[in-house]
CHARMM-style PDB file with segment names, atoms N, HN, CA, C and O in Angstrom:
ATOM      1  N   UNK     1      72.004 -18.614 -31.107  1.00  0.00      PROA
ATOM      2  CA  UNK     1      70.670 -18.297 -31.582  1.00  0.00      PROA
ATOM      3  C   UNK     1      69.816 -19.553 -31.604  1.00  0.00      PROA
ATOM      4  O   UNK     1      70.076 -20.647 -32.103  1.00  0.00      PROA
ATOM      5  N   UNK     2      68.736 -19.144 -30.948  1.00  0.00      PROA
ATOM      6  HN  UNK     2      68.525 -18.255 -30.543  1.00  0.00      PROA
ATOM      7  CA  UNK     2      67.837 -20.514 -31.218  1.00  0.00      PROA
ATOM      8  C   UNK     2      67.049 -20.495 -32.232  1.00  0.00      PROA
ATOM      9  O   UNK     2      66.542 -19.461 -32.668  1.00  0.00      PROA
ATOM     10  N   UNK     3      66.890 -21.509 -32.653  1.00  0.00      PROA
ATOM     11  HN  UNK     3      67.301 -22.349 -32.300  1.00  0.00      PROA
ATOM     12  CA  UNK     3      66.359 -22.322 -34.150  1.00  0.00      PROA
ATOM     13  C   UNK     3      64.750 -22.098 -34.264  1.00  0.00      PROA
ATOM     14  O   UNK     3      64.484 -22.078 -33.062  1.00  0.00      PROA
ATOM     15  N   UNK     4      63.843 -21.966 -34.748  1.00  0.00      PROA
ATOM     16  HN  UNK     4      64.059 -21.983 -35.725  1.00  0.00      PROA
ATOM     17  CA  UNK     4      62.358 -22.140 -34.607  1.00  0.00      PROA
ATOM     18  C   UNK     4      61.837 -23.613 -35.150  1.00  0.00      PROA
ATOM     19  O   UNK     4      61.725 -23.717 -36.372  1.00  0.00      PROA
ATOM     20  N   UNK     5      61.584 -24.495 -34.520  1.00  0.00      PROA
ATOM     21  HN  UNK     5      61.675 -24.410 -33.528  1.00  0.00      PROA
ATOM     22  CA  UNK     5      61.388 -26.029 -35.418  1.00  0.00      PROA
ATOM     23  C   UNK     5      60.032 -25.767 -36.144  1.00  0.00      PROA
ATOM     24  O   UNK     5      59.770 -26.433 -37.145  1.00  0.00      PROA
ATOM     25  N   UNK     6      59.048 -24.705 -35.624  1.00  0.00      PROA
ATOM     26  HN  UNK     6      59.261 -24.164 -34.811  1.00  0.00      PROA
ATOM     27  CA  UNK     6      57.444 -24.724 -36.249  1.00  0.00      PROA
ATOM     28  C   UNK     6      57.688 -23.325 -36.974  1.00  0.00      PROA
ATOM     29  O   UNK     6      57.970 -22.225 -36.497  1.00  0.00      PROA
ATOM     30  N   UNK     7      57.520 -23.664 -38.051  1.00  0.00      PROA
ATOM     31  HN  UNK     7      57.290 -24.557 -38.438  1.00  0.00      PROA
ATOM     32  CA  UNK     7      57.202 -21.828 -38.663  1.00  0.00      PROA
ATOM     33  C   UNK     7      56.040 -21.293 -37.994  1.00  0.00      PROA
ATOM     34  O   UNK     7      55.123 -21.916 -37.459  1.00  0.00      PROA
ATOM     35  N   UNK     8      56.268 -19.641 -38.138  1.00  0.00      PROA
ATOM     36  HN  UNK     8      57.012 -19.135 -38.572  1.00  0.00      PROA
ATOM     37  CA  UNK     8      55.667 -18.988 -37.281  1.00  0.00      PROA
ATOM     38  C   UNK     8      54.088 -18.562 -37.846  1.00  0.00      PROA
ATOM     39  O   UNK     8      53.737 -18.115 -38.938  1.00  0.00      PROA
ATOM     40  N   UNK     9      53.337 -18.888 -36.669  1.00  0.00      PROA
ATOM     41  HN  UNK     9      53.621 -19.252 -35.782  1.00  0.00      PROA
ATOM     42  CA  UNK     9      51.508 -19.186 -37.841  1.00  0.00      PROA
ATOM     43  C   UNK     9      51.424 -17.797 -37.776  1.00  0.00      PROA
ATOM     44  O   UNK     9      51.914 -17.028 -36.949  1.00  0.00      PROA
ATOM     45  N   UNK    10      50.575 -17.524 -38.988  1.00  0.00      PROA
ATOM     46  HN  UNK    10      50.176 -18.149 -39.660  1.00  0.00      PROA
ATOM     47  CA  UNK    10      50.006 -15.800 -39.161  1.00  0.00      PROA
ATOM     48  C   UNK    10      48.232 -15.926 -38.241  1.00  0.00      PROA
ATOM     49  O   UNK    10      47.523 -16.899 -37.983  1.00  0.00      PROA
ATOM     50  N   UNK    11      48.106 -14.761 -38.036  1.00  0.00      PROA
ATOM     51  HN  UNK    11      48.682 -13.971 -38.246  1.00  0.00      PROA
ATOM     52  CA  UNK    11      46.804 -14.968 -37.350  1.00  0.00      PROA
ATOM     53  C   UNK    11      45.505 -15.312 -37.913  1.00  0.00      PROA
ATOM     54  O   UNK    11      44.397 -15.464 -37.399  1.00  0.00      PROA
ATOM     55  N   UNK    12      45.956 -15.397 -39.155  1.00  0.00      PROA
ATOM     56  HN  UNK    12      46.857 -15.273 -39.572  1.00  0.00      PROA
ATOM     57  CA  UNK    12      45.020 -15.114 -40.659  1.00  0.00      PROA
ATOM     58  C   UNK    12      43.748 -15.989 -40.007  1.00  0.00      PROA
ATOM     59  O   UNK    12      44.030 -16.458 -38.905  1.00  0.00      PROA
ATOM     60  N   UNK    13      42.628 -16.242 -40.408  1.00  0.00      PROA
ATOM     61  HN  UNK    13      42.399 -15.861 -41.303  1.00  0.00      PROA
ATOM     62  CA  UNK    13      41.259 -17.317 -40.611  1.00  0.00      PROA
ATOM     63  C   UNK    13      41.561 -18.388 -41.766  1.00  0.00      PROA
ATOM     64  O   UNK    13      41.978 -18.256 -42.917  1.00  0.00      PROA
ATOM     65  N   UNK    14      41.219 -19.401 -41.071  1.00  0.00      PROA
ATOM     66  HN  UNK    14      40.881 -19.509 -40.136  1.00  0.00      PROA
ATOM     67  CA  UNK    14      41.456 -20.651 -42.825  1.00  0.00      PROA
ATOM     68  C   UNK    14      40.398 -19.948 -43.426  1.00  0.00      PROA
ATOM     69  O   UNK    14      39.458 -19.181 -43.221  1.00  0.00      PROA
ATOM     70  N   UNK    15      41.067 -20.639 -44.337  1.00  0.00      PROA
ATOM     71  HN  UNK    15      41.831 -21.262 -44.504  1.00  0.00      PROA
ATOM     72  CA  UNK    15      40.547 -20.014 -45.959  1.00  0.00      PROA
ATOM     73  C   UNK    15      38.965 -20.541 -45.990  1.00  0.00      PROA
ATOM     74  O   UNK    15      38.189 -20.039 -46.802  1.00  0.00      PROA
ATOM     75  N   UNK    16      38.497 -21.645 -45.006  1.00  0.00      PROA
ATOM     76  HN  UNK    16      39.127 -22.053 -44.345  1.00  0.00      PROA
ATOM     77  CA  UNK    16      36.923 -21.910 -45.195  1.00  0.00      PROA
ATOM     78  C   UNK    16      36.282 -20.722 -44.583  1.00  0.00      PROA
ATOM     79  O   UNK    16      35.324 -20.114 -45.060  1.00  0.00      PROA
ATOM     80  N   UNK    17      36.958 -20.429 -43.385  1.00  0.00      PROA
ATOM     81  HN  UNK    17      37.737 -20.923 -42.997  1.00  0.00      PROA
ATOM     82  CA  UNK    17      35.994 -18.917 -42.725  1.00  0.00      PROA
ATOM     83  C   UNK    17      36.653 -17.676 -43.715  1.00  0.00      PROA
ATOM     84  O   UNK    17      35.821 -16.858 -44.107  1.00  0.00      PROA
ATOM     85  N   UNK    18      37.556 -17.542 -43.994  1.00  0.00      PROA
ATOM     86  HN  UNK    18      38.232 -18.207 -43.676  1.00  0.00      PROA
ATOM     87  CA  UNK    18      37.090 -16.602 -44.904  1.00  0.00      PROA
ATOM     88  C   UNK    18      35.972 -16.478 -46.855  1.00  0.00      PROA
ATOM     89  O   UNK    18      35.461 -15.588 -47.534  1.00  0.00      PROA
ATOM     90  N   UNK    19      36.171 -18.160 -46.937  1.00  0.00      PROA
ATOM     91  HN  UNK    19      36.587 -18.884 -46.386  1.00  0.00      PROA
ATOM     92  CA  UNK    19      35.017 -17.894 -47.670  1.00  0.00      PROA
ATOM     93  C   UNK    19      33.570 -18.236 -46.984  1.00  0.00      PROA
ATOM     94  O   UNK    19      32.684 -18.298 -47.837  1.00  0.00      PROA
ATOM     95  N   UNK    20      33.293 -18.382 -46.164  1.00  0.00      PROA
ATOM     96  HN  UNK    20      34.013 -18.332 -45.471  1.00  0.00      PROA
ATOM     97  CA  UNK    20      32.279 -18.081 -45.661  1.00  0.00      PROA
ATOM     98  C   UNK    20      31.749 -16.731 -45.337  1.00  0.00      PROA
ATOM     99  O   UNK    20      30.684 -16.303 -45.784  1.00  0.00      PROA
ATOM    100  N   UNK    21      32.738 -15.919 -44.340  1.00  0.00      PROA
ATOM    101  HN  UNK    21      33.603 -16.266 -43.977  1.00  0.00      PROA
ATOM    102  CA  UNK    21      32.880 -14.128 -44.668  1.00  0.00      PROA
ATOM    103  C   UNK    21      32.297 -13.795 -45.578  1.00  0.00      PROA
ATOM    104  O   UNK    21      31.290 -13.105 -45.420  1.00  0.00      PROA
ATOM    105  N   UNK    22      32.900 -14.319 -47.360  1.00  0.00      PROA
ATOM    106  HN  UNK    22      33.718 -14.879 -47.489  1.00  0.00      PROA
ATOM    107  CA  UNK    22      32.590 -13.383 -48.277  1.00  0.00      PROA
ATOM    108  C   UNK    22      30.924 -13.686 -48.738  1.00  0.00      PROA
ATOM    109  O   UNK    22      30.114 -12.931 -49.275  1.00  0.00      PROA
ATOM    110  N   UNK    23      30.801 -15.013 -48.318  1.00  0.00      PROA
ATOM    111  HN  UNK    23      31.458 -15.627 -47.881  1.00  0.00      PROA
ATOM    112  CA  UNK    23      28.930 -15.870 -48.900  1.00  0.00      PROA
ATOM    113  C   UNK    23      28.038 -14.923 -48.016  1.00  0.00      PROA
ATOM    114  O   UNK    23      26.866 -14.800 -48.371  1.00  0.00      PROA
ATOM    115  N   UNK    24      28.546 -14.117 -46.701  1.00  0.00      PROA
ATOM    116  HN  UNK    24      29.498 -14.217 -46.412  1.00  0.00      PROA
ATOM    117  CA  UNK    24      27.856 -13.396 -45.698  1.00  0.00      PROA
ATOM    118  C   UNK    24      27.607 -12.448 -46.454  1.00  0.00      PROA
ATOM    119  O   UNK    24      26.439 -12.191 -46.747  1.00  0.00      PROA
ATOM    120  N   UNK    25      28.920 -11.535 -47.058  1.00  0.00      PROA
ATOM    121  HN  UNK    25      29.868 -11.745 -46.820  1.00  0.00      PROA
ATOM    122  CA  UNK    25      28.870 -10.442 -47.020  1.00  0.00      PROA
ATOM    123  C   UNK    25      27.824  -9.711 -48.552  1.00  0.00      PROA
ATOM    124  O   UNK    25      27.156  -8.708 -48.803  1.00  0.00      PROA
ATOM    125  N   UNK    26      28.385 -11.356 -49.426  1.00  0.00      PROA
ATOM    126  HN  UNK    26      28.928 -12.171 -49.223  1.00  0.00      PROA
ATOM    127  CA  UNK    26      27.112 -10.738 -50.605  1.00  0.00      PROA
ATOM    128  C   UNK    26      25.899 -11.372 -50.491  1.00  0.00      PROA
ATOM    129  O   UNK    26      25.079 -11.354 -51.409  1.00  0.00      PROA
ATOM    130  N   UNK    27      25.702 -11.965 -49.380  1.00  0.00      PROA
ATOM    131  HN  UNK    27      26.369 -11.980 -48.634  1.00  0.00      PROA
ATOM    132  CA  UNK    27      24.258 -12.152 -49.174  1.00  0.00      PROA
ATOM    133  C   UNK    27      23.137 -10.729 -48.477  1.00  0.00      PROA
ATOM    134  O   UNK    27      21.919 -10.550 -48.465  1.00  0.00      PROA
ATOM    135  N   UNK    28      24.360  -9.926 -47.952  1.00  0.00      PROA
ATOM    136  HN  UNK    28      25.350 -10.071 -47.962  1.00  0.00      PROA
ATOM    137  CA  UNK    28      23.660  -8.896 -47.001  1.00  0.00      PROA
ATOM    138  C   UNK    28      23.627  -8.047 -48.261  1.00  0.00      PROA
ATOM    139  O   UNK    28      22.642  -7.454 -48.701  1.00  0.00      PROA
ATOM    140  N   UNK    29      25.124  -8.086 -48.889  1.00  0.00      PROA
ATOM    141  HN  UNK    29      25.924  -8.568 -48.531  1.00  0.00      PROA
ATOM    142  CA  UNK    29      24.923  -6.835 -49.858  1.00  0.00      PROA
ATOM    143  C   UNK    29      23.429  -7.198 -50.598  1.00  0.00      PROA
ATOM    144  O   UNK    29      22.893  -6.152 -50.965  1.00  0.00      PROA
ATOM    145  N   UNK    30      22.845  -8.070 -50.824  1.00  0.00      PROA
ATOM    146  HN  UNK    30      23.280  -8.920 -50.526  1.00  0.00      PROA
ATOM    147  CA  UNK    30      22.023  -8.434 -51.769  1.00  0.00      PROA
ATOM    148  C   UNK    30      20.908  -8.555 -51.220  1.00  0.00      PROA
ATOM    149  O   UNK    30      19.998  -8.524 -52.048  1.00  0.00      PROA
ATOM    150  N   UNK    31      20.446  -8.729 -49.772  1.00  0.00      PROA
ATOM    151  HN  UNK    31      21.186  -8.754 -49.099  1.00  0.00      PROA
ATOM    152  CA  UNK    31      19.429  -8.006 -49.031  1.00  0.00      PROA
ATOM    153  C   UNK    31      19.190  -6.363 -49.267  1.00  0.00      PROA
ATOM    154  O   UNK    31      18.155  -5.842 -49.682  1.00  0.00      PROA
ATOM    155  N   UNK    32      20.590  -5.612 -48.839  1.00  0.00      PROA
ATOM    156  HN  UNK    32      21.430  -6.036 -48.502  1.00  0.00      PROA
ATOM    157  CA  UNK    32      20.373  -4.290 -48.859  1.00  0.00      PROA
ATOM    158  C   UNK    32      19.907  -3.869 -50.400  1.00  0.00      PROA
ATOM    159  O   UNK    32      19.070  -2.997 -50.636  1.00  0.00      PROA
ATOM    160  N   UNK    33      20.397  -4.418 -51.099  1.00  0.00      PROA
ATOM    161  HN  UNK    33      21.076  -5.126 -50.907  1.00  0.00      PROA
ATOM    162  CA  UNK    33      19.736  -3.850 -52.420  1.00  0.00      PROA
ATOM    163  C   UNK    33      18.469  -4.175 -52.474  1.00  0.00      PROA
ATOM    164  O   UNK    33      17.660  -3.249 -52.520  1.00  0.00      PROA
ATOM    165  N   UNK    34      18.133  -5.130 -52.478  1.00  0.00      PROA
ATOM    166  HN  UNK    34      18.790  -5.883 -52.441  1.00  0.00      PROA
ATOM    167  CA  UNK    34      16.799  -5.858 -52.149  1.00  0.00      PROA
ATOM    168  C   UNK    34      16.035  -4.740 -51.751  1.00  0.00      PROA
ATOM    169  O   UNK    34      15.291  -4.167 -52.548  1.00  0.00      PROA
ATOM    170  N   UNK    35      16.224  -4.224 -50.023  1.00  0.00      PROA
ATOM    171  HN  UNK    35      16.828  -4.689 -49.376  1.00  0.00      PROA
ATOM    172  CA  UNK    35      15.063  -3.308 -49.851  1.00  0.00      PROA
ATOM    173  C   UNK    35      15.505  -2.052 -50.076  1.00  0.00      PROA
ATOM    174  O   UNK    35      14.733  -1.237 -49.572  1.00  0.00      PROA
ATOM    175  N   UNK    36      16.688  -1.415 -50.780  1.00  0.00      PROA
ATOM    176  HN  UNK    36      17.315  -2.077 -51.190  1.00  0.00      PROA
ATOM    177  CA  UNK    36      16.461  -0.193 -51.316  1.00  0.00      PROA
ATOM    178  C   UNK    36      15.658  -0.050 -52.754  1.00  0.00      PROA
ATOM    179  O   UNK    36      14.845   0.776 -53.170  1.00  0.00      PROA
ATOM    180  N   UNK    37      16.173  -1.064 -53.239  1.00  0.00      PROA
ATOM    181  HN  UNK    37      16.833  -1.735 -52.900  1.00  0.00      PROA
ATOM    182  CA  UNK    37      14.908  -1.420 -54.482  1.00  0.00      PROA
ATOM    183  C   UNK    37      13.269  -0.883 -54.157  1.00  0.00      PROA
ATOM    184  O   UNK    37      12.513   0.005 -54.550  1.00  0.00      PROA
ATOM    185  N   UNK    38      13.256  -2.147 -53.080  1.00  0.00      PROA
ATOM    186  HN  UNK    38      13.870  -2.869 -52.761  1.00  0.00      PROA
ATOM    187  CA  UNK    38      11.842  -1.835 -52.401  1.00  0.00      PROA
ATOM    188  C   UNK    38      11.506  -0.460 -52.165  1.00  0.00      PROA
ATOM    189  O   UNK    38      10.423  -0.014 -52.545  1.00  0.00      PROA
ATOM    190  N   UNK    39      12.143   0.072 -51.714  1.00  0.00      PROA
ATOM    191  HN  UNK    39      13.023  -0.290 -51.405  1.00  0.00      PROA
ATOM    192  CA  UNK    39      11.566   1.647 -51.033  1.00  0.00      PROA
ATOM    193  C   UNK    39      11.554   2.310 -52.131  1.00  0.00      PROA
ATOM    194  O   UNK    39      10.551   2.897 -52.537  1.00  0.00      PROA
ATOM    195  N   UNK    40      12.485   2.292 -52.632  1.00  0.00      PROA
ATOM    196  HN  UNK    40      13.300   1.815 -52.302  1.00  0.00      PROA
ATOM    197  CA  UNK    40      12.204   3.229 -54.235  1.00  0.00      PROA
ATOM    198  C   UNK    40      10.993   3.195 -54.753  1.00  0.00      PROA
ATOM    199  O   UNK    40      10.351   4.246 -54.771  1.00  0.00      PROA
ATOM    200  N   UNK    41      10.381   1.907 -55.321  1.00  0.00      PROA
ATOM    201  HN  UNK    41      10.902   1.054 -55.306  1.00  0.00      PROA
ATOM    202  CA  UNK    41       9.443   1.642 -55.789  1.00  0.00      PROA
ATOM    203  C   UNK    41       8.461   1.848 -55.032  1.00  0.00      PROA
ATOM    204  O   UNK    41       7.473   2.382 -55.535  1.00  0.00      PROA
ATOM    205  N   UNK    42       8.445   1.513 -53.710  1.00  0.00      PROA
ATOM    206  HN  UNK    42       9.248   1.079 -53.301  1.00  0.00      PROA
ATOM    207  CA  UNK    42       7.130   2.021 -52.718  1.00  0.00      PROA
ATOM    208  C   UNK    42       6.999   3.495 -52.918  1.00  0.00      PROA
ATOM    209  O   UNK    42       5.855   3.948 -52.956  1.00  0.00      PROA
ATOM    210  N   UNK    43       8.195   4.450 -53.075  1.00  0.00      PROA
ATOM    211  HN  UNK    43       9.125   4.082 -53.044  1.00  0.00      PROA
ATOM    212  CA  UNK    43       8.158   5.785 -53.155  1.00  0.00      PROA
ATOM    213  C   UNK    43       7.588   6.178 -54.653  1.00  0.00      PROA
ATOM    214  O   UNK    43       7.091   7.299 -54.757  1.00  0.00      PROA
ATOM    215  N   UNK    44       7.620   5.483 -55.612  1.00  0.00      PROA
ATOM    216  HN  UNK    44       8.024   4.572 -55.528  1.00  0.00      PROA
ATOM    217  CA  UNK    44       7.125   5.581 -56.686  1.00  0.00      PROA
ATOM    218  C   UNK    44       5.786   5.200 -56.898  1.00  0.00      PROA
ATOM    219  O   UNK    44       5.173   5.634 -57.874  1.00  0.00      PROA
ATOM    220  N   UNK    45       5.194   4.320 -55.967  1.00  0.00      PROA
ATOM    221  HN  UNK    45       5.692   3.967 -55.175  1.00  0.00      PROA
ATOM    222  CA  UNK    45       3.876   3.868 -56.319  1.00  0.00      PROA
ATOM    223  C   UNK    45       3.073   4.811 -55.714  1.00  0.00      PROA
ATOM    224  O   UNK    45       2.010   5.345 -56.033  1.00  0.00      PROA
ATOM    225  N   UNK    46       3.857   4.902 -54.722  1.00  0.00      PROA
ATOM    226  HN  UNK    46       4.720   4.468 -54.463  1.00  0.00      PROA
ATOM    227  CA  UNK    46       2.644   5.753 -53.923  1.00  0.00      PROA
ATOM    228  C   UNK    46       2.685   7.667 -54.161  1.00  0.00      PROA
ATOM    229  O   UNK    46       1.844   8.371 -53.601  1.00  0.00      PROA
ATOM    230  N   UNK    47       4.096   8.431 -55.313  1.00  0.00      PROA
ATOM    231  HN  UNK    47       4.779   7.860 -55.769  1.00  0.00      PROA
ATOM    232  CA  UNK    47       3.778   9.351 -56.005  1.00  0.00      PROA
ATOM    233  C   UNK    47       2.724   9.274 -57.160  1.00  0.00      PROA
ATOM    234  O   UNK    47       1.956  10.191 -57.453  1.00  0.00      PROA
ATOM    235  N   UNK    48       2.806   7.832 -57.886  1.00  0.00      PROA
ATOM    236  HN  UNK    48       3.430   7.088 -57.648  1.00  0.00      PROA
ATOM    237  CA  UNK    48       1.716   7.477 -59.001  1.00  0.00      PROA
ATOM    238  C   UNK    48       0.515   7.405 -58.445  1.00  0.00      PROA
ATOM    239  O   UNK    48      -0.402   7.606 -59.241  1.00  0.00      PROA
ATOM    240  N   UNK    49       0.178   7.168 -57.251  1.00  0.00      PROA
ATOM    241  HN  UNK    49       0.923   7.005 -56.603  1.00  0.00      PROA
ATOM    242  CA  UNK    49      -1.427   7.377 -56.964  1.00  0.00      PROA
ATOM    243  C   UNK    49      -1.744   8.672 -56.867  1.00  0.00      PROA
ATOM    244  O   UNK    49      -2.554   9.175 -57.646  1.00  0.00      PROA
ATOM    245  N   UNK    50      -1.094   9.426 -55.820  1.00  0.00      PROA
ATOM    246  HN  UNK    50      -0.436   9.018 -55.188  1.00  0.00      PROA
ATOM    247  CA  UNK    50      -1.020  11.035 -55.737  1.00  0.00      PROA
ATOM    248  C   UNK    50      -0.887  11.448 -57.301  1.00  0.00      PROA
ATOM    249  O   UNK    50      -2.091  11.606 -57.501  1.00  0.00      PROA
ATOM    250  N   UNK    51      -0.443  11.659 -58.224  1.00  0.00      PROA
ATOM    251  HN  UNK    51       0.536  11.531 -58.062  1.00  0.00      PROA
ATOM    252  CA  UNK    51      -0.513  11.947 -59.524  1.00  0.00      PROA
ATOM    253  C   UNK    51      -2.184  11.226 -59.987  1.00  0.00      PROA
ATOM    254  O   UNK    51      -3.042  12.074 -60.232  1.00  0.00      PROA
ATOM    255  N   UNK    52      -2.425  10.391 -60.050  1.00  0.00      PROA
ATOM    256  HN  UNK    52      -1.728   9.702 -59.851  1.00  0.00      PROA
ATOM    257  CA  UNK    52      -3.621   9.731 -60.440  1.00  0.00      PROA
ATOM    258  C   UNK    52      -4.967  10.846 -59.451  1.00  0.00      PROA
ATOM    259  O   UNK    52      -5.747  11.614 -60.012  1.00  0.00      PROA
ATOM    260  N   UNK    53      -4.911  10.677 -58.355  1.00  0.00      PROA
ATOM    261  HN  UNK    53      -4.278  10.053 -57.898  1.00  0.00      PROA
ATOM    262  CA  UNK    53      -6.198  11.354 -57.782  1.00  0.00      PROA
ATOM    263  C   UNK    53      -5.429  12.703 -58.270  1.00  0.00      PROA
ATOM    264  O   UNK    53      -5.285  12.815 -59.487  1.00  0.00      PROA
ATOM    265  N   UNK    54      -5.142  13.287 -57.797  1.00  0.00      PROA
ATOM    266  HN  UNK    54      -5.260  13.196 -56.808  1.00  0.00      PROA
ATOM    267  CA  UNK    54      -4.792  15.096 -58.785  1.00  0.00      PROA
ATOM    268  C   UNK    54      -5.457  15.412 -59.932  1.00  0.00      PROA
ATOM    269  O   UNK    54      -6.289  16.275 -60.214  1.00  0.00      PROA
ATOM    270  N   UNK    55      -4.770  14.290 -60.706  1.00  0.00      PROA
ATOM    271  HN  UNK    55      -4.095  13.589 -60.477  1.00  0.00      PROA
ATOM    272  CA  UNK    55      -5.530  13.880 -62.478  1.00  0.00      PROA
ATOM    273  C   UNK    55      -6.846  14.299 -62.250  1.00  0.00      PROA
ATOM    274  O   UNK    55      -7.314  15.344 -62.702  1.00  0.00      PROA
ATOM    275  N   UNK    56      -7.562  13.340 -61.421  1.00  0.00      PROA
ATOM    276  HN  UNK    56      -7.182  12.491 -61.054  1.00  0.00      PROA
ATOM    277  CA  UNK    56      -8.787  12.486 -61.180  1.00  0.00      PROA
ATOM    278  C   UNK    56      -9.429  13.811 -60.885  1.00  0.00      PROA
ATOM    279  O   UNK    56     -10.212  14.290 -61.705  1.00  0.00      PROA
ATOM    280  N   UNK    57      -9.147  14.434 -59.760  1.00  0.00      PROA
ATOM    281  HN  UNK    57      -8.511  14.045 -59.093  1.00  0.00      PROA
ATOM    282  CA  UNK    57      -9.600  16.006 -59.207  1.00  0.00      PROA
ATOM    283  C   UNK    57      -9.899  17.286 -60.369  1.00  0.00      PROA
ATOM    284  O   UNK    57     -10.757  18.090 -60.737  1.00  0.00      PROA
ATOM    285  N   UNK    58      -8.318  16.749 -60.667  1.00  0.00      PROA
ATOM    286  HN  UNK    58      -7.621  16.097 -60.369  1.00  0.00      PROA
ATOM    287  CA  UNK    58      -8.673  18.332 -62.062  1.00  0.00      PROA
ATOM    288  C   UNK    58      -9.789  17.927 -62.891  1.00  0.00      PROA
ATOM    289  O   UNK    58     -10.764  18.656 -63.070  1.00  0.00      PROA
ATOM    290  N   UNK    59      -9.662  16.792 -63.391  1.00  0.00      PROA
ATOM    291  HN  UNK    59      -8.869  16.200 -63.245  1.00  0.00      PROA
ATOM    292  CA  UNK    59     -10.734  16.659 -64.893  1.00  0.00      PROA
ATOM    293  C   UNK    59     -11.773  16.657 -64.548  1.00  0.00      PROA
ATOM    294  O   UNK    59     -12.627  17.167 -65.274  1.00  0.00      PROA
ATOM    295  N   UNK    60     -12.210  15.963 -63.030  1.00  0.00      PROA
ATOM    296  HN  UNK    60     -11.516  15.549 -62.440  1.00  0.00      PROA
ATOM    297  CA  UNK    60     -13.571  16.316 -62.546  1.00  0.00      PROA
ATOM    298  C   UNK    60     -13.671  17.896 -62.157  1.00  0.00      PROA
ATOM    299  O   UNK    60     -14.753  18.275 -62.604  1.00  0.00      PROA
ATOM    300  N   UNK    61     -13.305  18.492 -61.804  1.00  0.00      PROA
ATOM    301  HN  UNK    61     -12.425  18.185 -61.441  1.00  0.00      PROA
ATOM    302  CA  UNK    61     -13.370  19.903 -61.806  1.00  0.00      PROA
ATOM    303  C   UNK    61     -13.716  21.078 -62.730  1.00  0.00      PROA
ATOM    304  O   UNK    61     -14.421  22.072 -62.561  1.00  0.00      PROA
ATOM    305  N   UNK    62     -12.682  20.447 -64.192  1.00  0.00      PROA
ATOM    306  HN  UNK    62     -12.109  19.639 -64.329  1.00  0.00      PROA
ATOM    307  CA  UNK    62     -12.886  21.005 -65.348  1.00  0.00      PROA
ATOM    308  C   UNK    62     -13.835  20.384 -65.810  1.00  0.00      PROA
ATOM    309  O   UNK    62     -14.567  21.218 -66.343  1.00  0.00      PROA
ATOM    310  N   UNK    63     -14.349  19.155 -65.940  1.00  0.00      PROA
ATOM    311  HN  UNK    63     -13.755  18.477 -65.508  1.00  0.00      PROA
ATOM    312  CA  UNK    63     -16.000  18.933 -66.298  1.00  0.00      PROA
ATOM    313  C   UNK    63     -17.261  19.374 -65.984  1.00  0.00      PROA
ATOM    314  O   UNK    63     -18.235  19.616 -66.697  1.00  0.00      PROA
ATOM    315  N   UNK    64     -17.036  19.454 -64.494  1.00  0.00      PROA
ATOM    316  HN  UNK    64     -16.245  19.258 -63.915  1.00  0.00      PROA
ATOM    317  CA  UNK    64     -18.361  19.437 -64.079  1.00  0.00      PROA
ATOM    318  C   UNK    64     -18.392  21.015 -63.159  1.00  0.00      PROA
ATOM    319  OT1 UNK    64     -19.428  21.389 -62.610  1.00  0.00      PROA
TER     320      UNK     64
END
């Protein structure tokens, strides 16, 4: 039987690229929240205007 003189390497990434991987991965996660945040709130501002002119419509309606 022959001997192995080098242990056998795993295919793994050094440990600097895999923490680099993870600085990627919560930087994106933290973009994506970022603009789902955004859209929410764009979807909210722009139901609060539509609510505001409606408002705006009825009471002028019922006033005048």
């Amino acid at each position: 039987m022959a001997r192995q003189i080098e242990p056998v390497r795993e295919n793994k990434p050094s440990l600097v690229k895999r923490s680099f991987a993870v600085v990627v991965l919560l930087v994106v996660l933290a973009l994506a929240v970022h603009l789902v945040i955004g859209v929410i709130t764009t979807i909210l501002v722009f139901a609060a205007i539509v609510a505001v002119i409606v408002a705006a419509l009825w009471a002028a309606k019922t006033l005048f």
